[in-house]
C-alpha positions in Angstrom: 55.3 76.9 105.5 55.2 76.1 101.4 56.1 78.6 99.1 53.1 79.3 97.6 51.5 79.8 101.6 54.2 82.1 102.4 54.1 84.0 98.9 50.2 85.1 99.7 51.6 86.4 103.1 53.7 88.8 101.5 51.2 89.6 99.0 49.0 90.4 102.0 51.6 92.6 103.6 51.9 94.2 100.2 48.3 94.7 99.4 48.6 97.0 103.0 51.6 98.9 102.0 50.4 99.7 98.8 46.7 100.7 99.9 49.0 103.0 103.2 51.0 104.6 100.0 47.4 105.4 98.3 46.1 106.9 101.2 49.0 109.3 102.1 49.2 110.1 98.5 45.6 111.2 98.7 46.4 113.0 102.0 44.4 110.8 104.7 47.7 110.2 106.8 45.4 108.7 109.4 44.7 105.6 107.3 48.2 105.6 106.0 49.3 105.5 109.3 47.1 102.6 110.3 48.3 100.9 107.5 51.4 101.3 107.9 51.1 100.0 111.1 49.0 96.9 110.2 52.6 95.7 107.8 54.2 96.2 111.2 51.9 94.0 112.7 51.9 91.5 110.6 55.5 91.4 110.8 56.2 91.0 113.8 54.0 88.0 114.4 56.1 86.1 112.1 59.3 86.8 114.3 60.9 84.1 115.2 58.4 82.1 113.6 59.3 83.1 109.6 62.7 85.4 109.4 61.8 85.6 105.4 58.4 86.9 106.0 59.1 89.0 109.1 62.5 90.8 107.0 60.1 91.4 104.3 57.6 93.5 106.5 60.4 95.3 108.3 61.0 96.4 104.6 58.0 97.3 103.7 57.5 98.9 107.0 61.0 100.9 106.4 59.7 102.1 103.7 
């Protein structure tokens, strides 16, 4: 995977933490919890296919 292939996969994974943070901050837990769950997702289809983009989603799902 390039570099610039595997830098829009963690901007993906990104876009969904930051759009679970905005909905727990504005109290729909629901969707924050589906999003949160989506970066989980996403992570673990990259394991053992990508360990930099699968670490970063644990992360972001740690979080």
């Amino acid at each position: 995977m390039t570099p610039d292939v595997r830098n829009q996969k963690k901007a993906h994974m990104r876009h969904r933490f930051q759009q679970a943070c905005e909905a727990w901050s504005g109290g729909d837990y629901e969707l924050a919890a589906y999003r949160a769950s989506q970066v989980s997702d996403i992570a673990a289809f990259y394991m053992g296919y990508d360990s930099d983009l699968y670490w970063y989603g644990i992360r972001l799902s740690i979080a």
